[in-house]
C-alpha positions as CSV (number, residue, x, y, z in Angstrom):
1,X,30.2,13.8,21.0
2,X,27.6,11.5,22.5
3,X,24.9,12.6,24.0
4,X,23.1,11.8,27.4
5,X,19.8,10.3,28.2
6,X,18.7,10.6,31.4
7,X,21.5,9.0,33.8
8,X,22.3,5.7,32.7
9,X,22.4,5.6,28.5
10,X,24.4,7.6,25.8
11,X,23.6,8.8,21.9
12,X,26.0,8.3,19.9
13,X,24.7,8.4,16.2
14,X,21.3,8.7,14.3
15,X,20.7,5.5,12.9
16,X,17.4,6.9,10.7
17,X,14.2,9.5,11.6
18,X,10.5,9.0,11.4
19,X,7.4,11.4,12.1
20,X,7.8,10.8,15.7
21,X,11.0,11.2,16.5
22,X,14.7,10.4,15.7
23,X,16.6,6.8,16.3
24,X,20.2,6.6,17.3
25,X,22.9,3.7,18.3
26,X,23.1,3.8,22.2
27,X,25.0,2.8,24.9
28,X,23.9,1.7,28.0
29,X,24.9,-0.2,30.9
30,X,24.5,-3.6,29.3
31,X,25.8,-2.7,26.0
32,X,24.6,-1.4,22.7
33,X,20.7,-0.3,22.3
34,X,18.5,1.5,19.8
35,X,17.2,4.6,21.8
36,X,14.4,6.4,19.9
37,X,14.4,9.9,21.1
38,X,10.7,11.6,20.4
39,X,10.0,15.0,19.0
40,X,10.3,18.1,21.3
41,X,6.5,19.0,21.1
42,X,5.5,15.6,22.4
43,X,8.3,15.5,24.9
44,X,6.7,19.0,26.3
45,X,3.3,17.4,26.3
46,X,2.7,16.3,30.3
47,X,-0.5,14.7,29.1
48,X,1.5,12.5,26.9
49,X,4.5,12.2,29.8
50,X,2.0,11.1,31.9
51,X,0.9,8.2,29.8
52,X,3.9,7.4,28.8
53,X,4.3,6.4,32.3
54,X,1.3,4.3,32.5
55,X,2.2,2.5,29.5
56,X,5.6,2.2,31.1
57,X,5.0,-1.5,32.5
58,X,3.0,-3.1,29.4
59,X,6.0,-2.1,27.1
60,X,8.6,-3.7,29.1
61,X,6.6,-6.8,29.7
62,X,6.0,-7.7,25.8
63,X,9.3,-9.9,25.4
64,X,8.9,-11.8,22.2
65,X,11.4,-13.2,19.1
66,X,9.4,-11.2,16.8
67,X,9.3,-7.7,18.6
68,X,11.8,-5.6,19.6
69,X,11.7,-5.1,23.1
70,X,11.5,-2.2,25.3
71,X,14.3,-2.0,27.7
72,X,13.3,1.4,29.5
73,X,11.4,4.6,29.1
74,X,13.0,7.4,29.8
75,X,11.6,10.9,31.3
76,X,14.7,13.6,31.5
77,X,13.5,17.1,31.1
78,X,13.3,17.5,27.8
79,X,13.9,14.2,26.4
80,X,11.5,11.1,26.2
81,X,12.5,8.0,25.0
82,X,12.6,4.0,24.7
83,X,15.3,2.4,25.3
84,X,15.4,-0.8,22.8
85,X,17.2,-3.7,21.8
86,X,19.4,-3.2,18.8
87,X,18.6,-5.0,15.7
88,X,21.5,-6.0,13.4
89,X,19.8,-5.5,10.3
90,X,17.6,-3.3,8.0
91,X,13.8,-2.2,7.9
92,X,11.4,-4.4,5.4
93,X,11.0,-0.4,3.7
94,X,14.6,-0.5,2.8
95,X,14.7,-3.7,1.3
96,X,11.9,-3.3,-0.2
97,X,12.7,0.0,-2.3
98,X,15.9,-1.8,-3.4
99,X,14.3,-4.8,-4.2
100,X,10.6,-3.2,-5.6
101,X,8.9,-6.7,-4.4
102,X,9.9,-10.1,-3.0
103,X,9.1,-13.8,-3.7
104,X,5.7,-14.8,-2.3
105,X,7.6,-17.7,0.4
106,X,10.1,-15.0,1.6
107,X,7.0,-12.2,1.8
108,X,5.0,-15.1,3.6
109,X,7.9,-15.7,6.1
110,X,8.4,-12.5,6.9
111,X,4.7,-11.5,7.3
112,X,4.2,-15.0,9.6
113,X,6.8,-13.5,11.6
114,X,5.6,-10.2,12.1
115,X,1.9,-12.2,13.1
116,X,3.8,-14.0,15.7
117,X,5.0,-11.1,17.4
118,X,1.3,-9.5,17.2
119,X,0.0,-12.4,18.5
120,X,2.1,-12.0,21.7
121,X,1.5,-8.4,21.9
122,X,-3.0,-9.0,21.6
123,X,-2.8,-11.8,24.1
124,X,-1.0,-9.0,26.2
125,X,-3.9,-6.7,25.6
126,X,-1.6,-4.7,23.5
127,X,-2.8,-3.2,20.1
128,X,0.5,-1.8,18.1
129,X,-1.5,0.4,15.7
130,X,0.8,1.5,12.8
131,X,2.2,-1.7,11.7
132,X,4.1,-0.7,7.9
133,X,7.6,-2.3,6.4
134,X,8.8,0.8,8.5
135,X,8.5,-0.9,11.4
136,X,9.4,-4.3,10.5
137,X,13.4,-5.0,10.9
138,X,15.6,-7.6,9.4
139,X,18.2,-9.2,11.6
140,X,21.1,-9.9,9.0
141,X,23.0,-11.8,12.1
142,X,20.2,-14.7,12.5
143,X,20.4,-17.8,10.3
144,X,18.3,-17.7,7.0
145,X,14.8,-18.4,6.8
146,X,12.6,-19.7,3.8
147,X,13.0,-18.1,0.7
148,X,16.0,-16.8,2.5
149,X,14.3,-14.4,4.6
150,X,15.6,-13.5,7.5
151,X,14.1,-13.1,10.8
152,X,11.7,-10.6,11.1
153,X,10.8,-8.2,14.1
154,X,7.9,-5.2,14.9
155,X,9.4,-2.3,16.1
156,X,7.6,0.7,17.5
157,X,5.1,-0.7,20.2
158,X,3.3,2.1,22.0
159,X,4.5,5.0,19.7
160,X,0.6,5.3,18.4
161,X,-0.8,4.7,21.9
162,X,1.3,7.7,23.5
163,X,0.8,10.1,20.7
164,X,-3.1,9.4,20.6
165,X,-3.8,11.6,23.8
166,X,-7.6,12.6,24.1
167,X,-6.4,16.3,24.1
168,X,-4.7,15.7,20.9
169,X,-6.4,13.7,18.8
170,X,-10.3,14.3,20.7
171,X,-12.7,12.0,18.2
172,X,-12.2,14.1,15.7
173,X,-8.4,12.8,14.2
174,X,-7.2,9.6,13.0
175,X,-3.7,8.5,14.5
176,X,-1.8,6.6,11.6
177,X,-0.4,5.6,7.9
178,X,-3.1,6.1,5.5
179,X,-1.9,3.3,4.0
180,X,-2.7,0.9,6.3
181,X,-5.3,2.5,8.4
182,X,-7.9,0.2,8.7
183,X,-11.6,1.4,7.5
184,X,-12.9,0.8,11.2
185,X,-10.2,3.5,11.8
186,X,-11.2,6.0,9.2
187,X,-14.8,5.5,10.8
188,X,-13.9,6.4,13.8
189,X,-14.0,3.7,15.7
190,X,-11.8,2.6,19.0
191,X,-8.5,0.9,17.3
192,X,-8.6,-3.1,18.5
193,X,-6.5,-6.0,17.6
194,X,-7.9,-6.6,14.1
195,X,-6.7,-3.2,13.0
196,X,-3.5,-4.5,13.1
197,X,-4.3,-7.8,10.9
198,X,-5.5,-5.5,8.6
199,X,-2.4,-3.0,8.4
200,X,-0.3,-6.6,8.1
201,X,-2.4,-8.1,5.0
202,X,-1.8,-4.4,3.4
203,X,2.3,-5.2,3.9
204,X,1.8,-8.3,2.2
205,X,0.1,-7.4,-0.6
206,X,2.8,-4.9,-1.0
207,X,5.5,-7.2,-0.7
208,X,3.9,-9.1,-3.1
209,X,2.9,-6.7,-5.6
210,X,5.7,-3.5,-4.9
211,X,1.9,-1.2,-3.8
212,X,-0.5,-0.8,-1.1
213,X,-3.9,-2.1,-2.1
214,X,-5.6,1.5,-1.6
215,X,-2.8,3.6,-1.9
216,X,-1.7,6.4,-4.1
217,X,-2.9,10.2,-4.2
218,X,-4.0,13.2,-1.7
219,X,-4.2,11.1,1.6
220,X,-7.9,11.9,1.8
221,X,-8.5,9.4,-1.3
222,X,-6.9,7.2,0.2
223,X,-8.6,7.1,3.1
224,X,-11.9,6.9,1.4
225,X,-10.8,3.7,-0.7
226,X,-10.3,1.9,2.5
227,X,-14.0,2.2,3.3
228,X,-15.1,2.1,-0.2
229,X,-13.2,0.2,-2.7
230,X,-12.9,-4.1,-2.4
231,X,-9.2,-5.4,-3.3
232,X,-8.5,-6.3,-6.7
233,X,-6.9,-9.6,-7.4
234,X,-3.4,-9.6,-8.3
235,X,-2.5,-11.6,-11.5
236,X,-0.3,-14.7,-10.7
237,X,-0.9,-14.6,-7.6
238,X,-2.0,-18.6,-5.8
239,X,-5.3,-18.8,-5.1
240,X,-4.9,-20.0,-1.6
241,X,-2.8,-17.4,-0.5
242,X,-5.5,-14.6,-2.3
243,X,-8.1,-15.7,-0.5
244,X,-5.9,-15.2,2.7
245,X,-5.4,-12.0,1.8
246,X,-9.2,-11.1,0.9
247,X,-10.1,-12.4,4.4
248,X,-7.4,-10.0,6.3
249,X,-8.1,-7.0,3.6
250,X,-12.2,-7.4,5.0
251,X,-13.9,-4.4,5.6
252,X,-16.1,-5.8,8.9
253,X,-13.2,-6.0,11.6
254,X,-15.2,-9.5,12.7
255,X,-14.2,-11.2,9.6
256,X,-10.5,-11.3,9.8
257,X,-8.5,-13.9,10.9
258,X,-6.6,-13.1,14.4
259,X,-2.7,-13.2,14.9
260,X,-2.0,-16.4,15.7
261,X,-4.8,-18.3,12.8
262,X,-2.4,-15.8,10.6
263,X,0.8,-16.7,11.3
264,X,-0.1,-20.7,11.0
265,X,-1.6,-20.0,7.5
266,X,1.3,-18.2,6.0
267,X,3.4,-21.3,6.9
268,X,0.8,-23.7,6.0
269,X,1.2,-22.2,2.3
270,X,5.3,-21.7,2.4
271,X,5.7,-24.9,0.8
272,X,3.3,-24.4,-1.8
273,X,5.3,-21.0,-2.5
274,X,8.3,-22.0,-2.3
275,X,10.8,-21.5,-6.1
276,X,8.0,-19.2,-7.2
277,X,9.2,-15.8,-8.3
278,X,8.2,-12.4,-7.3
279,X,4.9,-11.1,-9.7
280,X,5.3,-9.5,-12.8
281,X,2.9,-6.9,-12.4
282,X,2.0,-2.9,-12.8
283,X,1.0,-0.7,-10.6
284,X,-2.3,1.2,-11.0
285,X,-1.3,4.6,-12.2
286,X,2.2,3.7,-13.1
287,X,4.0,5.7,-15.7
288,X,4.7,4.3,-19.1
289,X,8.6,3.5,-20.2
290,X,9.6,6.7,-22.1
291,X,9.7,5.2,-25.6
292,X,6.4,3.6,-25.0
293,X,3.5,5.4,-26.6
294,X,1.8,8.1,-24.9
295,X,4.3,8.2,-22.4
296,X,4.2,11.7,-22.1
297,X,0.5,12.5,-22.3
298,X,-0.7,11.7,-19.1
299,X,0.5,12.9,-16.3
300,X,-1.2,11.1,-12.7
301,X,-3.4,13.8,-10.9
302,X,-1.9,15.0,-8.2
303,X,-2.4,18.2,-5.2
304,X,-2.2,20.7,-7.8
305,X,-0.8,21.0,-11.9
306,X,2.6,20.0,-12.8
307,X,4.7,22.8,-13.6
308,X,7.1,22.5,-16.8
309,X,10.3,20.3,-16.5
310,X,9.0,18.9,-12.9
311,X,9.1,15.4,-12.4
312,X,5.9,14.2,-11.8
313,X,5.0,12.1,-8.5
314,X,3.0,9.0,-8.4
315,X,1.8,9.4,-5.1
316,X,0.7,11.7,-2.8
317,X,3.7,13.6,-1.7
318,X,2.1,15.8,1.3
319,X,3.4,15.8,4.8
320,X,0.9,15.3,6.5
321,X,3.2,16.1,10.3
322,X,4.0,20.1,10.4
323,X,7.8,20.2,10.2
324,X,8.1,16.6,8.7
325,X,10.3,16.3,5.2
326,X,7.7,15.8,2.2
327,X,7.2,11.9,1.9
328,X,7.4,10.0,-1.6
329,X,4.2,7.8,-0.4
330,X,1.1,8.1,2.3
331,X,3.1,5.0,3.6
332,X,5.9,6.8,5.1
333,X,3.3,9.3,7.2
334,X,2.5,8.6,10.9
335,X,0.5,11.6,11.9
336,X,-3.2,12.9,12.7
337,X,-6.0,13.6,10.1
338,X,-9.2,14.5,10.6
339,X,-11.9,12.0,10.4
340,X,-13.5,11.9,6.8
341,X,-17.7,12.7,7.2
342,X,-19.9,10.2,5.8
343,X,-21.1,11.6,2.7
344,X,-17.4,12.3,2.0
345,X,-16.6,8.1,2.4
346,X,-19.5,7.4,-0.1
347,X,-18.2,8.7,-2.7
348,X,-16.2,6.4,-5.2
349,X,-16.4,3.2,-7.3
350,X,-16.6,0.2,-5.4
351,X,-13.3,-1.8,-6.5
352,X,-12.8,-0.1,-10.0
353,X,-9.8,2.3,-9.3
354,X,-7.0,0.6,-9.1
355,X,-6.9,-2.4,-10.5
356,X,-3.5,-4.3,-11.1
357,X,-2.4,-5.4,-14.2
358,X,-0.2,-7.9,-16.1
359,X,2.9,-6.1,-16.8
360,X,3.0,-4.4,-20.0
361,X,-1.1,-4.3,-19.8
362,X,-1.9,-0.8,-20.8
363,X,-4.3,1.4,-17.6
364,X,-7.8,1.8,-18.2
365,X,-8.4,5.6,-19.0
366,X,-4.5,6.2,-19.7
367,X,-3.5,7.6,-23.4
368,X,-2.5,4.4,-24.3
369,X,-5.4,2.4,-23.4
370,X,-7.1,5.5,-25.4
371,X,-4.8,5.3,-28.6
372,X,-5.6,1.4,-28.4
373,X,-9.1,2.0,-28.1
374,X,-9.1,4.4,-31.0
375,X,-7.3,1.9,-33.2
376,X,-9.7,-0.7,-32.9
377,X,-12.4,1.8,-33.5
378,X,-10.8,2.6,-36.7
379,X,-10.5,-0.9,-37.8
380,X,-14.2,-1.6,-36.9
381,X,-15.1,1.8,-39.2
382,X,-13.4,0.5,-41.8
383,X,-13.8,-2.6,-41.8
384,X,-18.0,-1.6,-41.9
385,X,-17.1,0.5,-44.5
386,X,-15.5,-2.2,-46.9
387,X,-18.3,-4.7,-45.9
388,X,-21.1,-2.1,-46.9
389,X,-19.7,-1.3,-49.8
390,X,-19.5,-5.1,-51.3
391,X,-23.1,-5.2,-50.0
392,X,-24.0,-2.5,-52.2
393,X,-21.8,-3.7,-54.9
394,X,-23.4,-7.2,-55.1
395,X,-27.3,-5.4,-54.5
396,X,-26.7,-3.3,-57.4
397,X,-25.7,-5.7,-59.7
398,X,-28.5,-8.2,-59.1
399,X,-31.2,-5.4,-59.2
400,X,-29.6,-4.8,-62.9
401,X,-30.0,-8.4,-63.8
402,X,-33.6,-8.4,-63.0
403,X,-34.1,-5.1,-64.7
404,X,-32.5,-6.6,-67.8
405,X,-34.8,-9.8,-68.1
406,X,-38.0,-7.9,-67.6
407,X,-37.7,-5.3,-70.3
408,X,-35.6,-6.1,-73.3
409,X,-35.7,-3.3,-75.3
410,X,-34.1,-1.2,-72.6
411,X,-30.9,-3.4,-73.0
412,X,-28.0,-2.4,-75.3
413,X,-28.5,-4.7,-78.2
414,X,-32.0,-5.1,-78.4
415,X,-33.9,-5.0,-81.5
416,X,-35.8,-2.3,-83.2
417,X,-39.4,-1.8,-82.3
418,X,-41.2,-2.6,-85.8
419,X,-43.2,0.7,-87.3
């Protein structure tokens, strides 16, 4: 049985659910649309109804071929919700679990996509704030881009802005995926365009590599890597596009290259990318094969100790939204954390955690890299061992010659002394 919004659209089915509310496949007067119907508790929130209004005319102005537009906002009593275009497709997350990571010129196509659509939305004076493969769709109807890529488009436009109410959030709380928050974010600091061009480098160095550059753990370690910790190259991976990436990845907000400089980049480098296959590469932290050794030794650290016959989580697996399902990743979290103090952001290596590897590269610290350790420690031993021992060998025996021509009569055959 469909379901009403306000007077002019309809719910027929959930199409998926996120932290902030719950998507379904719509009908309105001018067809089908994508109507993302928000949670309850922000619905109830007149603060956040009023801005919602406010915000009304900025969303429905951003009209771009790389953003999903905003049809209407609706205010009914207990619902609020956007009325948006519906996207024949699939999110970048989805492909991406099924497909771990892409080729670097369909990861560049899609990422130049998502740039152009940002760069619309700054020049509009609109910051987006929690861009993630999320909120990135695929059109499957579109013609075929490079690398075969298809057409890429950035959903969720204002969702941050409305749930980031003063009241709410005060400057105390960080609106976002800890992920891809941005370190001028986990500072504190107002949210501007260059947040975003940080959040988009973070997509494409997972698309490239199948893991967020800082991710991984309790959320609060992740936060404190963003301010902390300096990317780690990725094996294999072109110069020209790394040092892209480095200068989106920076930590000063200034140093970042905007939307549009972006966008023209990525398909700057597409032909230099193009036939190259995805990376071969580990993740920090990852588990070894069963059969491999130590397999079982390690477990990753996690909230708390594994209990017996538990699988064991790579990554942080705490909803961070009251009510929300737990989350296999910090990635799939859009929600409010309190801000990190400073001597709580200075702890931590600079760049040393998580370092990728060639695949089959044993981790720093794991029991393999141990047991590897230990067997070249072994080999050195003995090795020593054998070397002192023909040292002593050949000493003794030319201390014995020595002896031998200096006193005669000590030697076995000598003569008699004469009485």
């Amino acid at each position: 049985m469909a379901r009403k919004i306000g007077s002019r659209y309809a719910a027929h089915q959930i199409l998926g659910r996120g932290s902030a509310g719950t998507v379904w496949l719509g009908e309105g007067p001018e067809g089908p649309v994508a109507i993302k119907l928000l949670r309850e508790d922000l619905a109830s929130d007149q603060e956040l109804v009023g801005r919602f209004v406010q915000e009304r005319t900025a969303l429905l102005g951003l009209e771009h071929p790389h953003v999903v537009s905003v049809r209407d906002l609706v205010v009914d009593g207990n619902d609020l919700a956007l009325v948006m275009d519906l996207v024949r497709g699939t999110d970048l997350r989805t492909r991406l679990d099924r497909e771990r990571r892409l080729a670097p010129e369909s990861a560049a196509a899609i990422v130049a996509d998502v740039a152009d659509g940002l760069a619309a939305a700054h020049a509009a004076g609109v910051v987006h704030r929690d861009v993630k493969p999320e909120n990135v769709l695929l059109d499957m109807q579109g013609p075929l881009g490079p690398g075969g890529s298809h057409r890429a488009l950035l959903t969720d436009f204002g969702v941050a802005k409305l749930i980031d109410t003063p009241r709410r959030t005060r400057a105390s709380k960080i609106i976002g995926t800890p992920d891809y928050l941005a370190p001028e974010i986990v500072e504190g600091l107002p949210p501007r365009a260059s947040v975003d061009i940080y959040a988009l480098a973070t997509v494409l160095y997972e698309l490239l590599a199948g893991f967020t550059p800082f991710g991984g753990g309790h959320p609060g370690a992740v936060l404190r890597r963003h301010v902390t910790e300096t990317v780690v190259p990725l094996p294999g991976i072109p110069d020209e596009l790394w040092q892209l990436l480095v200068q989106c990845l920076a930590k000063a907000p200034a140093s970042r290259l905007r939307a549009p400089e972006l966008a023209a980049r990525l398909r700057e480098l597409l032909p230099l990318l193009a036939g190259m296959p995805p990376l071969d590469v580990d993740e920090p932290g990852a588990e070894q094969p069963e059969d491999a050794p130590g397999a079982a030794e390690e477990p990753e650290p996690g909230p708390g100790p594994a209990r017996s016959g538990e699988p064991v989580r790579r990554r942080g697996a705490i909803p961070l939204v009251p009510g929300a399902r737990p989350a296999g990743s910090n990635r799939d979290t859009h929600t409010s954390m309190r801000v990190p103090a400073p001597d709580e952001l200075a702890g931590g290596a600079r760049g040393t955690a998580r370092a990728p590897r060639a695949s089959g590269a044993p981790r720093p610290g794991s029991a393999r890299n141990r047991a590897a350790v230990r067997r070249r420690r072994v080999a050195l031993s003995a090795g020593a061992l054998a070397l002192a021992a023909v040292v002593g060998v050949g000493a003794w025996l030319a201390t014995s010659g020595d002896d031998a021509d200096a006193n005669p009569q000590d030697t076995k055959h000598s003569a008699p002394a004469t009485p």
